[in-house]
Every structure is written in C-alpha cells, then in structure tokens.
DRENTORKOL-3810 file (N, C-alpha, C; in nm, 4 decimals):
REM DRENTORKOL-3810
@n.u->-4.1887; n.v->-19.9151; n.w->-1.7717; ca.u->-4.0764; ca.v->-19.9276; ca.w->-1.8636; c.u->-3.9702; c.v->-19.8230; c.w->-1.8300
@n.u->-3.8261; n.v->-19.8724; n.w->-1.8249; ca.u->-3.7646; ca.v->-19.7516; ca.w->-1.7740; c.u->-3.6822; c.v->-19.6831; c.w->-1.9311
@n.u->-3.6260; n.v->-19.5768; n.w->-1.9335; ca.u->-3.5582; ca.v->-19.5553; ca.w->-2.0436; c.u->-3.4535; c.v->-19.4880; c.w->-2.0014
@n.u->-3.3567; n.v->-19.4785; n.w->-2.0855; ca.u->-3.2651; ca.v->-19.3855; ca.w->-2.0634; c.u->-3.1439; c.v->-19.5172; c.w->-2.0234
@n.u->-2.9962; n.v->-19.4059; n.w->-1.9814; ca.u->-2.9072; ca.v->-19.5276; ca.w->-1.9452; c.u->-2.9400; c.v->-19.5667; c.w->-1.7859
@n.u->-2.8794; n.v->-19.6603; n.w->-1.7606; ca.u->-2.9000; ca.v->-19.7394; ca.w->-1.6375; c.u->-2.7767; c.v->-19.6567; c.w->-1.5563
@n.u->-2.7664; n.v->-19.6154; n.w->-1.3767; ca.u->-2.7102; ca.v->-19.5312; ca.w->-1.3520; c.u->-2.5574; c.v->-19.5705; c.w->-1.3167
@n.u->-2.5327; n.v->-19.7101; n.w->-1.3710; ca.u->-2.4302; ca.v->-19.7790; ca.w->-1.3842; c.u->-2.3545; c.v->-19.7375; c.w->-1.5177
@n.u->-2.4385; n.v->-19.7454; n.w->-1.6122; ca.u->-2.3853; ca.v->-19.6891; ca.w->-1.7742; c.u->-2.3480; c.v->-19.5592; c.w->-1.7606
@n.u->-2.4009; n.v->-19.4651; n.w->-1.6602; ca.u->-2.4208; ca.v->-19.2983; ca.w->-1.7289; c.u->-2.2884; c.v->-19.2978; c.w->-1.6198
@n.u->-2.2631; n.v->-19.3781; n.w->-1.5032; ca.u->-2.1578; ca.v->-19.3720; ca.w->-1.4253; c.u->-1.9862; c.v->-19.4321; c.w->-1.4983
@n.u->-2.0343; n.v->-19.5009; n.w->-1.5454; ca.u->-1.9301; ca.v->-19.5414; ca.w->-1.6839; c.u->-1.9103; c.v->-19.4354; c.w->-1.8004
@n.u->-1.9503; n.v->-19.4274; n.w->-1.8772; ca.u->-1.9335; ca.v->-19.2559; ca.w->-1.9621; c.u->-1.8729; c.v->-19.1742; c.w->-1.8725
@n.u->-1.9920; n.v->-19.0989; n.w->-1.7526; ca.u->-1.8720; ca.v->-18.9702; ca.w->-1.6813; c.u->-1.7446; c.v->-19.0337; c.w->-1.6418
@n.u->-1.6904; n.v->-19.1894; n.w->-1.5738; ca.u->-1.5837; ca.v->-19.1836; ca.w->-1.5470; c.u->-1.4607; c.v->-19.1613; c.w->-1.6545
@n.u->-1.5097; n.v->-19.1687; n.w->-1.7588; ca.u->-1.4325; ca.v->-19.2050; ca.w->-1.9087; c.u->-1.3926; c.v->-19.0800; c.w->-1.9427
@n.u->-1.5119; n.v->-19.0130; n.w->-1.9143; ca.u->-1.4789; ca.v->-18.9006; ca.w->-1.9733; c.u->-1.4083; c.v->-18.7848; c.w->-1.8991
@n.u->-1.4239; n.v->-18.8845; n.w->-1.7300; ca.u->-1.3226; ca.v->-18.7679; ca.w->-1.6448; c.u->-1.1590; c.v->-18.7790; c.w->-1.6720
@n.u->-1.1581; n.v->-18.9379; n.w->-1.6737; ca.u->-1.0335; ca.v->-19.0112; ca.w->-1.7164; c.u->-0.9667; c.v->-18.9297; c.w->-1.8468
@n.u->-1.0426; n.v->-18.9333; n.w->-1.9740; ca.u->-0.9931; ca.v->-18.8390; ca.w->-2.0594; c.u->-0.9190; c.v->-18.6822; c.w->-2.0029
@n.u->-1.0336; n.v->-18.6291; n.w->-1.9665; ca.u->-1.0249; ca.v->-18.4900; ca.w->-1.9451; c.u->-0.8932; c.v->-18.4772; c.w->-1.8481
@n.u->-0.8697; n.v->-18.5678; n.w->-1.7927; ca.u->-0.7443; ca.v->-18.5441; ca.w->-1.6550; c.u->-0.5993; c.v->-18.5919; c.w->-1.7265
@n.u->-0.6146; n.v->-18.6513; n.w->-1.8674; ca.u->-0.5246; ca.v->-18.7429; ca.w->-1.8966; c.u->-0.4405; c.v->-18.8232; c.w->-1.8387
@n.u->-0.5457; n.v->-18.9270; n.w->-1.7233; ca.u->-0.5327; ca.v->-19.0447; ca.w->-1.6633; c.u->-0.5803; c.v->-19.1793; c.w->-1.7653
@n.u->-0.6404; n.v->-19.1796; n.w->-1.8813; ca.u->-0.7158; ca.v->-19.2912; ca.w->-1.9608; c.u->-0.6281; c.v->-19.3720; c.w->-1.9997
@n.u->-0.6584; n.v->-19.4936; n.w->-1.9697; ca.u->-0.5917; ca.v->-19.6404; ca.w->-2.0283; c.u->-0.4599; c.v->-19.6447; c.w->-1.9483
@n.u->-0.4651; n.v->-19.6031; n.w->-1.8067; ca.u->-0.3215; ca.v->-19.6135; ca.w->-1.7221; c.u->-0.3276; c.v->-19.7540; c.w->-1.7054
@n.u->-0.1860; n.v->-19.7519; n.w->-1.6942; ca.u->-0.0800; ca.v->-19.7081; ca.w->-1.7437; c.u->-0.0093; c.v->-19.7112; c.w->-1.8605
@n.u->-0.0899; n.v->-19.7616; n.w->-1.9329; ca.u->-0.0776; ca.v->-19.8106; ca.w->-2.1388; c.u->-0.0118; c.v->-19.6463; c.w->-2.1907
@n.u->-0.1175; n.v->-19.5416; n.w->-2.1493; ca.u->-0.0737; ca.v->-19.4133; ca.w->-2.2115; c.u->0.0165; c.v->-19.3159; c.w->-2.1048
@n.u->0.0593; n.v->-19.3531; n.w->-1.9933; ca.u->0.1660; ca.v->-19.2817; ca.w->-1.9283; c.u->0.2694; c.v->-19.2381; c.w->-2.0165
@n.u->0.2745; n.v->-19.1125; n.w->-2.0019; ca.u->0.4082; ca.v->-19.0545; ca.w->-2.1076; c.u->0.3653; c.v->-19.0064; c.w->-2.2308
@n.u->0.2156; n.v->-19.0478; n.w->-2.2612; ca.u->0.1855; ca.v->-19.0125; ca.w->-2.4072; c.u->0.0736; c.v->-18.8915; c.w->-2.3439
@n.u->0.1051; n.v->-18.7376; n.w->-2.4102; ca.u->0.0507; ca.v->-18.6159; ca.w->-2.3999; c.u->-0.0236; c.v->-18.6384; c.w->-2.5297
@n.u->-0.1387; n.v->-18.6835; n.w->-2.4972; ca.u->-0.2390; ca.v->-18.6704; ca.w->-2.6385; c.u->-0.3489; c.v->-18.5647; c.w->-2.6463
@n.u->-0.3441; n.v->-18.4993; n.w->-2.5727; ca.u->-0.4141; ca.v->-18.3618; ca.w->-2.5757; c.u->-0.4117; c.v->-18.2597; c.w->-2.7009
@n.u->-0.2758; n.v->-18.2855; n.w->-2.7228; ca.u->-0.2596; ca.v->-18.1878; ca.w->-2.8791; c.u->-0.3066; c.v->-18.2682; c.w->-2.9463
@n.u->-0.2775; n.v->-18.3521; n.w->-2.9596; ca.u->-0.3355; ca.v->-18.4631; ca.w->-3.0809; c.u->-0.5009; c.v->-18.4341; c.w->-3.1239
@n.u->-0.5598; n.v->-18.4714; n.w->-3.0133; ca.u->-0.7235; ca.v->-18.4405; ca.w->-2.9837; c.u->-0.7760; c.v->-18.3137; c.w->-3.0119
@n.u->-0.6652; n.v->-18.2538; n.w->-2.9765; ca.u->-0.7427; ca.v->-18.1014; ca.w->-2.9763; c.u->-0.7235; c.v->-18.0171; c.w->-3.1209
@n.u->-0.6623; n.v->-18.0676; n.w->-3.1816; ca.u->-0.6350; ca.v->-18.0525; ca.w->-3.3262; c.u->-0.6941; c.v->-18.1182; c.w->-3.4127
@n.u->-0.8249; n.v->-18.2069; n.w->-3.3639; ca.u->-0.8596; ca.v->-18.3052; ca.w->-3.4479; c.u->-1.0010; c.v->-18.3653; c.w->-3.3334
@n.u->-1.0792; n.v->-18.2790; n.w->-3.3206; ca.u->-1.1566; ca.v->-18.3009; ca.w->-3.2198; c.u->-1.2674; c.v->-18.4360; c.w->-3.2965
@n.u->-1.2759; n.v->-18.4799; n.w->-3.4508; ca.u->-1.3437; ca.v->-18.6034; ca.w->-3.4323; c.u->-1.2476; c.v->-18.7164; c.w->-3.4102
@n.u->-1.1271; n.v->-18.7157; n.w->-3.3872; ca.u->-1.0532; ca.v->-18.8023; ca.w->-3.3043; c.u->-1.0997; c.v->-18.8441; c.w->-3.1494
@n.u->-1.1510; n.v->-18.7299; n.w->-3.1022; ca.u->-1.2048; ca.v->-18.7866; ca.w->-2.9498; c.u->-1.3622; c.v->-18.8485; c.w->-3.0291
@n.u->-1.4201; n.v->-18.7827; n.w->-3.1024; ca.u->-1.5401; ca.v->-18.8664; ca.w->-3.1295; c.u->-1.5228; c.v->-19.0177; c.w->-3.1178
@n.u->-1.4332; n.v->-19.0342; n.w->-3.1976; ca.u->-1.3640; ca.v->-19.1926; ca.w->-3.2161; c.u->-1.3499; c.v->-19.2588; c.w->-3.1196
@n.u->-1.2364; n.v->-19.1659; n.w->-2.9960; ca.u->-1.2411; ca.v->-19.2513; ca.w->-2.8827; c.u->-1.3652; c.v->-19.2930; c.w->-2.8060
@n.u->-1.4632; n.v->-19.1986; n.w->-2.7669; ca.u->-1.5828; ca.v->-19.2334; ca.w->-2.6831; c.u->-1.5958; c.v->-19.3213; c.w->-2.7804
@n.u->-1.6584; n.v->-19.3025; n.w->-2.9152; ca.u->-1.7328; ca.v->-19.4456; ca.w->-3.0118; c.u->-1.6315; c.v->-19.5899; c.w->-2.9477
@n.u->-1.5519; n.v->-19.5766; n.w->-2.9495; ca.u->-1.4909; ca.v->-19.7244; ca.w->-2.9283; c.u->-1.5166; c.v->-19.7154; c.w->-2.7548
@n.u->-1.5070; n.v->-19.6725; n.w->-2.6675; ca.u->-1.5878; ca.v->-19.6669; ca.w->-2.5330; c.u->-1.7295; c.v->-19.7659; c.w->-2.5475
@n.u->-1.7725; n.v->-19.6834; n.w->-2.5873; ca.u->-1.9489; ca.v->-19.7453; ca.w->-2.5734; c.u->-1.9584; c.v->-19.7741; c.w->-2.6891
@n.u->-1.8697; n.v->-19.8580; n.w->-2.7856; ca.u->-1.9147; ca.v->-19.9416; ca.w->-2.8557; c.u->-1.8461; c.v->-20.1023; c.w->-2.7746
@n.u->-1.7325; n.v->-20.0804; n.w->-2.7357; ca.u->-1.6951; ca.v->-20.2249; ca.w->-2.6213; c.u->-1.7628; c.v->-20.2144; c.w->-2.5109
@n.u->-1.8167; n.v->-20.1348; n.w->-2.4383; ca.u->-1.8455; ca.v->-20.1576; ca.w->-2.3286; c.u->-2.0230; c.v->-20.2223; c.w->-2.3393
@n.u->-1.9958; n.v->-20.3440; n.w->-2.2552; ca.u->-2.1080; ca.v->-20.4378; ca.w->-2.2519; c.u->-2.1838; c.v->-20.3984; c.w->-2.1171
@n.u->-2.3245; n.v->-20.3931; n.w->-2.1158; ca.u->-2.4080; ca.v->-20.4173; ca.w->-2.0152; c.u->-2.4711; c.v->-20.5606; c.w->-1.9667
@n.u->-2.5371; n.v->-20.5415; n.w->-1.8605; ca.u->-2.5738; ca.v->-20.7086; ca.w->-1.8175; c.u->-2.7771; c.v->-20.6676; c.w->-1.8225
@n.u->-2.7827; n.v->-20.7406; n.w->-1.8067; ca.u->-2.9582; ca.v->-20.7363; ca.w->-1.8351; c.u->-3.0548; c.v->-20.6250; c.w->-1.7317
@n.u->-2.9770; n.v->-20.5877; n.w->-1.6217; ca.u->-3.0016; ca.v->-20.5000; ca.w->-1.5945; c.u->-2.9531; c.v->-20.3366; c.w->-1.6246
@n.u->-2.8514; n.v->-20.3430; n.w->-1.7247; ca.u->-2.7677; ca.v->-20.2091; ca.w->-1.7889; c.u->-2.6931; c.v->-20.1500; c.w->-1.6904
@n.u->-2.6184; n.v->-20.2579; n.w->-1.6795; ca.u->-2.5496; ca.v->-20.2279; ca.w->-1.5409; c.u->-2.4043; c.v->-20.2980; c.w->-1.6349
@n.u->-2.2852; n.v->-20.1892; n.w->-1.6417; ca.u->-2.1700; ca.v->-20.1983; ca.w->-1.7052; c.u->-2.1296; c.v->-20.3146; c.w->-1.6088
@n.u->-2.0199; n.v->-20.4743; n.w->-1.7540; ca.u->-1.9600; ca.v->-20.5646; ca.w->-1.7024; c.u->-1.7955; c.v->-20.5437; c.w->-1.7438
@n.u->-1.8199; n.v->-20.4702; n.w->-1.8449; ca.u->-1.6394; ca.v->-20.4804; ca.w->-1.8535; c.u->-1.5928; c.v->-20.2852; c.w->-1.9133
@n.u->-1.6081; n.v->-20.2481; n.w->-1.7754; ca.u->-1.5704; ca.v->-20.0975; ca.w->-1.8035; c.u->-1.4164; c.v->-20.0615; c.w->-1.7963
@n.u->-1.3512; n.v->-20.1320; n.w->-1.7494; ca.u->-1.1985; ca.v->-20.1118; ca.w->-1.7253; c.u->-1.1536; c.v->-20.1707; c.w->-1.8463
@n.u->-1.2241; n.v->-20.3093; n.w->-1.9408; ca.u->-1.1550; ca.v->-20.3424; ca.w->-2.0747; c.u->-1.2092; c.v->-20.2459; c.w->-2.1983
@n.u->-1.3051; n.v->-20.1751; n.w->-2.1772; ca.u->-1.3626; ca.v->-20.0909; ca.w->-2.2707; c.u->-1.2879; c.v->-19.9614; c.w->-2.2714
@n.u->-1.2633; n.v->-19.9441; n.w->-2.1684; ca.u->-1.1538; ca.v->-19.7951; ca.w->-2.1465; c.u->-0.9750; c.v->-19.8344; c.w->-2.2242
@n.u->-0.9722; n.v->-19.9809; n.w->-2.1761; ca.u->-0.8233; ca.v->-20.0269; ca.w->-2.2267; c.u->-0.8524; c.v->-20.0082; c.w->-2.4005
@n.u->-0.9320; n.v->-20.0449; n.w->-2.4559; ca.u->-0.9556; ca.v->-20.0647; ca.w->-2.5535; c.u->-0.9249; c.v->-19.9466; c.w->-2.6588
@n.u->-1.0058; n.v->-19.8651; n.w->-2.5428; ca.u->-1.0289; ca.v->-19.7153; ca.w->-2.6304; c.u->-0.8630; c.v->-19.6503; c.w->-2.6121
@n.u->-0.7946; n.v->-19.6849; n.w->-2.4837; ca.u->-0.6670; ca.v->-19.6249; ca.w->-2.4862; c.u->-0.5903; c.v->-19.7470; c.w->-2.6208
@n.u->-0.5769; n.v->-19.8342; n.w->-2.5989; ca.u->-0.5008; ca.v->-19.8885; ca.w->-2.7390; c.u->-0.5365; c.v->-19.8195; c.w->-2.9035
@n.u->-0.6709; n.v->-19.7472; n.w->-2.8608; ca.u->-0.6571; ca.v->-19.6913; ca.w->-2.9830; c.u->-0.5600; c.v->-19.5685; c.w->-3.0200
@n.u->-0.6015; n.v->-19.5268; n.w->-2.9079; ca.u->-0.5864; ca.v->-19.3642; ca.w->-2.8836; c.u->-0.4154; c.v->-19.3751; c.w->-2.8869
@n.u->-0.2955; n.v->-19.5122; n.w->-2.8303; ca.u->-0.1859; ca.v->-19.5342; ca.w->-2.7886; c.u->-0.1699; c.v->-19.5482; c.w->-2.9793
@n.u->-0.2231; n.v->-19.5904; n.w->-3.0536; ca.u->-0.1640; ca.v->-19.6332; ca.w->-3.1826; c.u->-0.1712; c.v->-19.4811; c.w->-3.3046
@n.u->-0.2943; n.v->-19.4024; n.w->-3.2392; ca.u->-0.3107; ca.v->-19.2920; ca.w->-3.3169; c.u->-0.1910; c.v->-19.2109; c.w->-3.3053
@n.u->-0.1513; n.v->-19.1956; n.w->-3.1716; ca.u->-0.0383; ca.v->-19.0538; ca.w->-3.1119; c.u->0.1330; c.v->-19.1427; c.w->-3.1492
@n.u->0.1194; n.v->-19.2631; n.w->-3.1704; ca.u->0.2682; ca.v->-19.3031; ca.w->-3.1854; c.u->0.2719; c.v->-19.3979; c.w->-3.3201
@n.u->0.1751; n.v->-19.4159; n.w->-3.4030; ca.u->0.2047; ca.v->-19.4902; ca.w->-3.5294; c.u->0.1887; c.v->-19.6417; c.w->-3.5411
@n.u->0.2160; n.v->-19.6591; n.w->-3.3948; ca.u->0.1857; ca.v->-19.8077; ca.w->-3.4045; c.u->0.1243; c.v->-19.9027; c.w->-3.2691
@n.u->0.0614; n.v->-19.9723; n.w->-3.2965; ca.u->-0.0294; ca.v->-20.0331; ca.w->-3.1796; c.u->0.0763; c.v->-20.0955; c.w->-3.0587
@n.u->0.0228; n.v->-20.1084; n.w->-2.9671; ca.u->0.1277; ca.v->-20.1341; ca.w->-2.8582; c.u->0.1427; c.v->-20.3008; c.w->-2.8156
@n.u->0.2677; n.v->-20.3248; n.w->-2.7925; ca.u->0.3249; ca.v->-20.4658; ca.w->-2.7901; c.u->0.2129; c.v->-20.5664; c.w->-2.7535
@n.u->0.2122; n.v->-20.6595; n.w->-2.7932; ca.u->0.0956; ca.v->-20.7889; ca.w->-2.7743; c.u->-0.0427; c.v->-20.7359; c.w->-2.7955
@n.u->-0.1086; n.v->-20.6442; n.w->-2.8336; ca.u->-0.2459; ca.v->-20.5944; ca.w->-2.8229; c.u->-0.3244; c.v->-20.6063; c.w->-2.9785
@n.u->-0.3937; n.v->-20.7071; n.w->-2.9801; ca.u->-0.4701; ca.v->-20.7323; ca.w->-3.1249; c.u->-0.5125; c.v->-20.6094; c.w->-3.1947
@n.u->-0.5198; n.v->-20.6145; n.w->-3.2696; ca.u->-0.5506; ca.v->-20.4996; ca.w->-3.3571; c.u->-0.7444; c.v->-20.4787; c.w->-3.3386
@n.u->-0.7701; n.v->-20.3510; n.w->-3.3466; ca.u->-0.8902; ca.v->-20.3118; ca.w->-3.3453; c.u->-0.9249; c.v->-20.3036; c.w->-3.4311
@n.u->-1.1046; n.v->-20.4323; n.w->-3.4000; ca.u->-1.1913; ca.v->-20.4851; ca.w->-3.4986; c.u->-1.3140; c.v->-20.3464; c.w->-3.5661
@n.u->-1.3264; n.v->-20.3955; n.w->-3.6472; ca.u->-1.4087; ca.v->-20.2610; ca.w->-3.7324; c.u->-1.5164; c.v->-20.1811; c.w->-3.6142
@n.u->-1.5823; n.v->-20.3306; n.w->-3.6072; ca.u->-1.6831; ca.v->-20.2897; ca.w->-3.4903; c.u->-1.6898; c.v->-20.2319; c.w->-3.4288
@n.u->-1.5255; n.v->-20.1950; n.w->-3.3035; ca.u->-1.4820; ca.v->-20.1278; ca.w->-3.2099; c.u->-1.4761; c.v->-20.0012; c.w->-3.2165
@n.u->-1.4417; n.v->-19.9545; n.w->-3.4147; ca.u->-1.4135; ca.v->-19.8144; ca.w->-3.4411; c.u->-1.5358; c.v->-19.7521; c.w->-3.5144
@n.u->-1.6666; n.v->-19.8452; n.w->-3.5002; ca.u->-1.7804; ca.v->-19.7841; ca.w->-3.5752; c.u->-1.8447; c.v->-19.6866; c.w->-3.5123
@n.u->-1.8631; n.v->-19.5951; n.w->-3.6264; ca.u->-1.9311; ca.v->-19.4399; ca.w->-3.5618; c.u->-2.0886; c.v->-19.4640; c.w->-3.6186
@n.u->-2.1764; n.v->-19.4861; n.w->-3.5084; ca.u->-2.3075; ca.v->-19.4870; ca.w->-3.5307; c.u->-2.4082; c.v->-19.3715; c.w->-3.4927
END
C-alpha cells in the first residue's frame, strides 16, 4: 500500500508554491498585481490560496496531477479578485467548494 502524495502531487504543491514565492502565479492573469503586501498582512489569505490549489487540483488513479495549470489559474482568480475588488473579465465566480478550508 503506498501512502503519502504521489511524486506528481508533491511536484505540483512545490511548483505552486515556488510560483507564489517568486510572484510568477496565475501568469499572466496577475502581471502587474504586487500581492505580496496583501498576503503578508494577512497571512490566512495565503492559507486560502493553497486551499483553493489543492482543493481544484484533480488527480488520476494513479495521483498523478491532471489539471495543475487550471488549479493554479483558479487560485490566481482568487487571489486577482482579493487585491483589486473585483473578479476578472469573463471568469465565473468561485464555487464554495473551491474556497473550503478543510
């Protein structure tokens, strides 16, 4: 039995979280938006973002990430509506699910 994440998942998280840390995440959606103060003044705001990360991001039966580039978009549409007030042109609004902290 194996446990733990699959080295596809744990490779998905660190990229996310390098993406954050470099403030490259959700390019080019957040180009221009310095959300670092935002975050850093409000550090369960990044909680939020990872939660919506690995709450969209789907695995396949082997836990091997299928949609890591829409799970990152996802988490930047959030992160794009927190720092400017309002969600960005054509992008559905984020479902409860997306923003649940488990």
């Amino acid at each position: 039995m194996v446990t733990g994440l699959s080295h596809g998942a744990s490779g998905a998280l660190r990229r996310f979280a390098g993406w954050v840390a470099r403030g490259s995440v959700g390019h080019p959606l957040l180009d221009g938006i310095d959300y670092w103060d935002d975050l850093r003044d409000s550090p369960s705001q990044m909680e939020t973002l990872f939660a919506i990360f690995a709450n969209v991001l789907e695995l396949d039966d082997e836990g091997e990430p299928v949609n890591e580039k829409y799970a990152e978009h996802r988490a930047a549409v959030w992160l794009y509506q927190y720092c400017t007030g309002s969600a960005p042109d054509g992008e559905p609004s984020l479902e409860s699910w997306e923003v649940e902290l488990y």
